[in-house]
Legacy VTK file of the C-alpha trace (Angstrom):
# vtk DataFile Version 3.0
C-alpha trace
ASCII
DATASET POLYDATA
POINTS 342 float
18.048 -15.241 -24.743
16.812 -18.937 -24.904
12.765 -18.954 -24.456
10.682 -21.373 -24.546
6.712 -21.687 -25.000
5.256 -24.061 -21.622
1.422 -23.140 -22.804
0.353 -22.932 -26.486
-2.819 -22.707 -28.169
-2.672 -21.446 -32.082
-4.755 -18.640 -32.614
-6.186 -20.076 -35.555
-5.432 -16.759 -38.158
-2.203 -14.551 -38.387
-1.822 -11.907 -35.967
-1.503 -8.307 -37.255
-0.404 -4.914 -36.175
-3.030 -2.751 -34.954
-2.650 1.032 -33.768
-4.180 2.534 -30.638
-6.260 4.732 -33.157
-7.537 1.688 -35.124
-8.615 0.609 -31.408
-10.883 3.231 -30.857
-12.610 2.231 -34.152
-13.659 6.204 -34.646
-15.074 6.708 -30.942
-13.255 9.323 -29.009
-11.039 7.894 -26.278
-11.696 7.812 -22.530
-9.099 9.237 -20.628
-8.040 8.596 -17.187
-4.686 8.293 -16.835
-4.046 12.180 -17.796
-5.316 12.645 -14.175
-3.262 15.000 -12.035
-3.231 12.565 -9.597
-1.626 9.197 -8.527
-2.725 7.346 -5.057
-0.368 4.746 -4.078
-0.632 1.867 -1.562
1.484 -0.247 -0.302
-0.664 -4.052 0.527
2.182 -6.016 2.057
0.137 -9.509 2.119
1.203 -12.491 2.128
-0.978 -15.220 3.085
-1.921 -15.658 -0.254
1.297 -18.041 -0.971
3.859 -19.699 1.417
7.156 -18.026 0.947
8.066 -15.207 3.202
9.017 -12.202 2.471
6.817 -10.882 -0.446
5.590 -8.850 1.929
8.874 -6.121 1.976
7.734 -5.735 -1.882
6.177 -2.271 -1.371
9.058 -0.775 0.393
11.385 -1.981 -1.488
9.991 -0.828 -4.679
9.705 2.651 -2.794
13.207 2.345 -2.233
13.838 2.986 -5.908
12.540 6.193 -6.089
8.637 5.455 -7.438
7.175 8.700 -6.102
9.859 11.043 -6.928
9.678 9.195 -10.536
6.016 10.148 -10.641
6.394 13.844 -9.261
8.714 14.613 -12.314
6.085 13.320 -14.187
4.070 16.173 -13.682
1.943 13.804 -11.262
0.993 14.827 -7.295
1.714 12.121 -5.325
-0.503 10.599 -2.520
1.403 7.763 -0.701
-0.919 6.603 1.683
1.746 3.887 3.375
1.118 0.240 3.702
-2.339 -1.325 4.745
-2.023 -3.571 7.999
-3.657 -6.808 7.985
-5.093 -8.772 10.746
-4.079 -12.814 10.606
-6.719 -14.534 12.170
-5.247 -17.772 14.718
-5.790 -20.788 13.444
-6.991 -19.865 9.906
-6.492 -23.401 8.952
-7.527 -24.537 5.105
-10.673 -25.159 4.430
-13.201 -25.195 1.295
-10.141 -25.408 -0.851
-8.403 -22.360 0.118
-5.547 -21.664 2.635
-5.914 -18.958 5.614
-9.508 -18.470 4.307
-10.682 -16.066 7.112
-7.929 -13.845 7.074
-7.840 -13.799 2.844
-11.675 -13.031 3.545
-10.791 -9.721 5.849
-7.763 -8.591 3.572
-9.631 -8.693 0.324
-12.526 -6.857 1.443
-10.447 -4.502 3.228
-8.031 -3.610 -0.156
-11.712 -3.499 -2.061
-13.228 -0.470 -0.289
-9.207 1.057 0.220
-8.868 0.806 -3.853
-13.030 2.377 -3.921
-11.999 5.200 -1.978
-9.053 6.054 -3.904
-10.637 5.639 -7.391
-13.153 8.042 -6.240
-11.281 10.611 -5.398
-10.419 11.308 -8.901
-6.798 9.983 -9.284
-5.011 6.627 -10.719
-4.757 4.331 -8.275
-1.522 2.251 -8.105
-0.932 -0.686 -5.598
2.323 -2.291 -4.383
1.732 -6.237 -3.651
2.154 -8.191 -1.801
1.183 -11.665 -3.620
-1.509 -11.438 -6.170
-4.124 -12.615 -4.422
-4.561 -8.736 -3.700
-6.169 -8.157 -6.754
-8.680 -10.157 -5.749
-9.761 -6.804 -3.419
-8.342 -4.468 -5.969
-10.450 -5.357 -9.202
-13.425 -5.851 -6.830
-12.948 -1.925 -5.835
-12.241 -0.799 -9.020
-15.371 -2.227 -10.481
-17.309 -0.605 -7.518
-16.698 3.005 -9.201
-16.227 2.072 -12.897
-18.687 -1.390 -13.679
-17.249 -1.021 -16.986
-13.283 -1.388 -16.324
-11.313 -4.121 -17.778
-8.421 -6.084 -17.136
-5.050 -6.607 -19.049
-3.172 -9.158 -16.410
0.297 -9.830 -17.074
1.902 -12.767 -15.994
3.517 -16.099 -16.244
0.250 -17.594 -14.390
-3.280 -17.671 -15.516
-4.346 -17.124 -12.023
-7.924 -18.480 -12.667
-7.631 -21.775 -10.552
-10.734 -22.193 -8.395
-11.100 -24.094 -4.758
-11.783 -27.139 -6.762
-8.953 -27.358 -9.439
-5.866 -25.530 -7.476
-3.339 -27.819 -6.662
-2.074 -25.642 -3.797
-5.191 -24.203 -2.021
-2.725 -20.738 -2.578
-4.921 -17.962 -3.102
-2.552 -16.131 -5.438
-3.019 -18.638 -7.517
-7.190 -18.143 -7.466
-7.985 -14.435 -7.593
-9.709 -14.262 -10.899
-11.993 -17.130 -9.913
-13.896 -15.584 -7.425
-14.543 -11.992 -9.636
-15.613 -13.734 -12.567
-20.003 -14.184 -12.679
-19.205 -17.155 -14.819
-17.316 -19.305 -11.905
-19.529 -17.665 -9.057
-20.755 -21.486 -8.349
-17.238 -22.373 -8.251
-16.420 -20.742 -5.182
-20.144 -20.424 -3.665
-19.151 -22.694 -0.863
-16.175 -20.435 0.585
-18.568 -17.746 0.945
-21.561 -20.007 2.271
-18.525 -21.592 4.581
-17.050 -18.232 6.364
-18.663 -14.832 6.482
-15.406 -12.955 5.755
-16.683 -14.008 2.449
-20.418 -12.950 2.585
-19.078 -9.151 1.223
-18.074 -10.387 -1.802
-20.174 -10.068 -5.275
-18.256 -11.115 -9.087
-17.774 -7.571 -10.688
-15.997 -9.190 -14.292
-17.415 -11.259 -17.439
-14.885 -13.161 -18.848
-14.987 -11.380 -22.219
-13.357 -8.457 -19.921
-10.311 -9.718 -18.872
-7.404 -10.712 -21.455
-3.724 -12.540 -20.450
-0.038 -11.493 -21.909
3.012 -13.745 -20.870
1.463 -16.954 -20.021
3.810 -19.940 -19.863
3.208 -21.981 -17.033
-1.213 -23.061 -16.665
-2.004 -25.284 -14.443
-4.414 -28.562 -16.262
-7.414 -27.028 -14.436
-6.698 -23.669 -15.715
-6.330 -24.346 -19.196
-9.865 -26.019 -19.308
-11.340 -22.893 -17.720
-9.324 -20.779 -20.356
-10.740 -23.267 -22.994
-14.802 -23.493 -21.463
-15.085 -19.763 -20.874
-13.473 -18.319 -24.345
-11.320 -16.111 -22.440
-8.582 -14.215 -24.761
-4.796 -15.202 -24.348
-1.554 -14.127 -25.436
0.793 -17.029 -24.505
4.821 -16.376 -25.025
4.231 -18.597 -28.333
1.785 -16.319 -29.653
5.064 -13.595 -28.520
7.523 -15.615 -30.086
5.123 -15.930 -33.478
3.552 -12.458 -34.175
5.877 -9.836 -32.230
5.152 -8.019 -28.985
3.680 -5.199 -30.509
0.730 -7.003 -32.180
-0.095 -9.216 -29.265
-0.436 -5.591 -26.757
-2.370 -3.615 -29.674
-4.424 -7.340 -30.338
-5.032 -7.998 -26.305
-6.323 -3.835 -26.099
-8.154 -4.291 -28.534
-10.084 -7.372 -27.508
-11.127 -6.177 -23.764
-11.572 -2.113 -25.005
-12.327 -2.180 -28.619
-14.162 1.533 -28.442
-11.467 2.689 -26.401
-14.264 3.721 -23.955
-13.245 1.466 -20.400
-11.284 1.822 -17.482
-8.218 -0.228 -17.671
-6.780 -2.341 -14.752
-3.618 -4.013 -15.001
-2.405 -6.347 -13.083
0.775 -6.916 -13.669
2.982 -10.008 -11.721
6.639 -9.735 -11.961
7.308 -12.995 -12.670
5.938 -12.496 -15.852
9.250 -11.471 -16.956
11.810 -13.794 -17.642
14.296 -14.564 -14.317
17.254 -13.231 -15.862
16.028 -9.407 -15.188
13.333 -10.524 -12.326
14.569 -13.202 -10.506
13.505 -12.452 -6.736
10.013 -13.759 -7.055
8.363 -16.465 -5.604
7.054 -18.734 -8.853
10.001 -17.920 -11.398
9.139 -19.355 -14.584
11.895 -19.295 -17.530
11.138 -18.015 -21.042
9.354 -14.982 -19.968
9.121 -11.522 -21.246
12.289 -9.665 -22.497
12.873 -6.699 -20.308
11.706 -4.280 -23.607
8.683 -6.398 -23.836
8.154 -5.439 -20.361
8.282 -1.991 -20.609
6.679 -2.308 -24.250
3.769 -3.165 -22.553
3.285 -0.510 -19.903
4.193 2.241 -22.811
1.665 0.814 -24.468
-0.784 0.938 -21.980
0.443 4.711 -20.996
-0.748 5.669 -24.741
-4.276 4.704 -24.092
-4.497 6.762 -21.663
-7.339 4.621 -20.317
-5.318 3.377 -16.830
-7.157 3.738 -13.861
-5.389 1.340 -11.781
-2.487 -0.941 -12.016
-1.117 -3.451 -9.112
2.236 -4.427 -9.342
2.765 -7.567 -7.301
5.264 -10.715 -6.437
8.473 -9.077 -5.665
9.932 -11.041 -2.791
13.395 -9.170 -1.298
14.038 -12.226 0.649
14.113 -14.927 -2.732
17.637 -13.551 -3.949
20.598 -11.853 -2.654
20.402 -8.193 -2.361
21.952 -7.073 -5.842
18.800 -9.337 -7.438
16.654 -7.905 -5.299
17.500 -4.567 -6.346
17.369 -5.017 -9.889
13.735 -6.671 -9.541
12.283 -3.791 -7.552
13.947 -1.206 -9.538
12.460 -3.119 -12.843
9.133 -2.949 -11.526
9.022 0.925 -10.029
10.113 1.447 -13.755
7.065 -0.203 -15.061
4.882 1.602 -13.117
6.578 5.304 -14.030
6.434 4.103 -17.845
2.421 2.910 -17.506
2.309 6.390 -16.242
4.066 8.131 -19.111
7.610 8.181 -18.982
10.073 6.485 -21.577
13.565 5.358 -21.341
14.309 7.626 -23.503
LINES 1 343
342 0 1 2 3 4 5 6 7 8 9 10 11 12 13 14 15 16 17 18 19 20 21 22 23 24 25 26 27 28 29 30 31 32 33 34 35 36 37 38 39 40 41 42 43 44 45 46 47 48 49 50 51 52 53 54 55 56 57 58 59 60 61 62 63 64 65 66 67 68 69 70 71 72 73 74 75 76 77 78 79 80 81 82 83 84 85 86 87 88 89 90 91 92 93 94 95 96 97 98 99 100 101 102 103 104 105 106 107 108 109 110 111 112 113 114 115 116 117 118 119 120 121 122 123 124 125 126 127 128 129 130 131 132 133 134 135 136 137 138 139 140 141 142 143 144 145 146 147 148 149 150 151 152 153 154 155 156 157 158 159 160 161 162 163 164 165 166 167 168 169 170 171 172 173 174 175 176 177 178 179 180 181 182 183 184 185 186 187 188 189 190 191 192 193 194 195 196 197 198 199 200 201 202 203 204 205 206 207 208 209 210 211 212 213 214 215 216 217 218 219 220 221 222 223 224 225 226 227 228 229 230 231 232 233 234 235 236 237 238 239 240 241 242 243 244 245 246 247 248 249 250 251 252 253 254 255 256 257 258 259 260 261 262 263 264 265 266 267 268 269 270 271 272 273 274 275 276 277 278 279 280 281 282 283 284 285 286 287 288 289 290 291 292 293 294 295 296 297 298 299 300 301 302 303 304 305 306 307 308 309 310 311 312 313 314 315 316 317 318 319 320 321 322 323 324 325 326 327 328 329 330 331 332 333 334 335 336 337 338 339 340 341
């Protein structure tokens, strides 16, 4: 398959293998994802982009059989449907961000949804919807665990602010307003509308760590640069193998093996030819092992407490592509929970 690096940065020494035991470093590991039980939710926003149709990416993933997966897994499953979402009338842009009022409602509302869930003592999994979700999902998580971090996998850095994005998309911003180092950066959407008065930064930049990147936005990649945060590019995929670049990116956000993991994980991470109906496509993407390498990965920690799996838009591709996109990512999910192709 022809791939090609958009974003590089060298990393400056070679890369090497580490195991999930030479992660822990000697401490004994944290387990969550062992958990009898799964909650799954279906957030079928979509005001966080432009494109239509994002928002039939929970049931369609349902479609192909994600909670019968999970059952055989030895898991009990708690769908508890999709989340409605109020648009608010003429939500026009303003302070750099589209639709801000209703973004403000949805985000807080997925926050205390994903609290509620991680309290009851189960992994939390949540079907997007465009990834400005995880805006409210990280911010819930960190409510019960203060110490989870985040392994994001995507094409897109995400980490544009009101005053860099090009767009004003929100699914294009999440990171920016849950990290303490860019609070400033957004202060005046939250002193602007009090949909965003709920709203506190829950992550450091040291936790959060990026696989699949290819396509940053100039903004972004100064952020990247100014706040030290750790990347795995598809060069540094191409250069040092899949394997090291998981074990290396685990290793950097949970080096004790002793956090909550979230992952985020955007569809369009992988390449087109085995996820095409997204909205941002970006060629050169992950392999579809590389992919699942990286939930299986993940599932071996056994450190998961909640993963959102977002950007799969029925409406972007005929039906056939559409299929094969959700049934790629209700895969991923089963195999961050434990199961194996083979």
């Amino acid at each position: 398959m022809f791939r090609r690096a958009f974003f590089t940065r060298p990393l400056g020494q070679q890369l090497r293998q580490i195991s999930l035991s030479e992660c822990a470093e000697g401490a004994p590991p944290l387990q969550l994802s062992h958990k009898s039980a799964v909650g799954v939710i279906g957030l079928p926003f979509n005001k966080g982009q432009p494109k239509g149709g994002v928002e039939g990416g929970p049931g369609l993933i349902r479609k192909h059989g994600l909670t019968n997966h999970l059952t055989q897994l030895g898991f009990h499953v708690k769908d508890y449907g999709d989340m409605e979402f109020e648009t608010v009338h003429n939500d026009n842009i303003g302070a750099g961000i589209k639709n801000p009022r209703t973004i403000g409602n949805a985000m807080h509302k997925i926050s205390d949804m994903v609290k509620g869930v991680v309290e009851g003592d189960g992994v939390c999994v949540t079907l997007g919807g465009d990834h400005s979700i995880a805006l409210g999902t990280v911010h819930g998580h960190c409510q019960v665990h203060p110490n989870a971090c985040v392994i994001w996998i995507d094409a897109h850095a995400d980490l544009n602010t009101p005053k860099t994005s090009p767009s004003g998309n929100v699914h294009g911003m999440p990171l920016s307003f849950i990290l303490r180092e860019l609070e400033d950066d957004v202060q005046q959407v939250k002193e602007t509308y009090e949909e965003w008065s709920w709203l506190k930064p829950c992550l450091r930049a040291k936790d959060i760590t990026f696989i699949g990147l290819r396509d940053v936005d100039a903004g972004e990649q100064a952020l990247l640069k100014k706040l030290g945060i750790k990347y795995f590019s598809m060069y540094e995929i191409d250069k040092y193998g899949i394997a090291a670049c998981v074990a290396n990116a685990i290793k950097h956000v949970n080096p004790n093996m002793d956090r909550p993991i979230h992952l985020s994980y955007d569809v369009d991470a992988l390449d087109p030819s085995c996820a095409l109906s997204t909205g941002t496509p970006v060629v050169g993407g992950l392999t579809l092992r590389e992919g699942f390498f990286i939930a299986e990965e993940i599932a071996a920690t056994n450190l998961m407490s909640v993963m959102d799996m977002v950007e799969v838009n029925p409406k972007l591709a005929d039906s056939i592509q559409s299929d094969m996109t959700a049934n790629t990512a209700a895969r991923i999910i089963t195999s961050c929970l434990g199961a194996r192709i083979v």
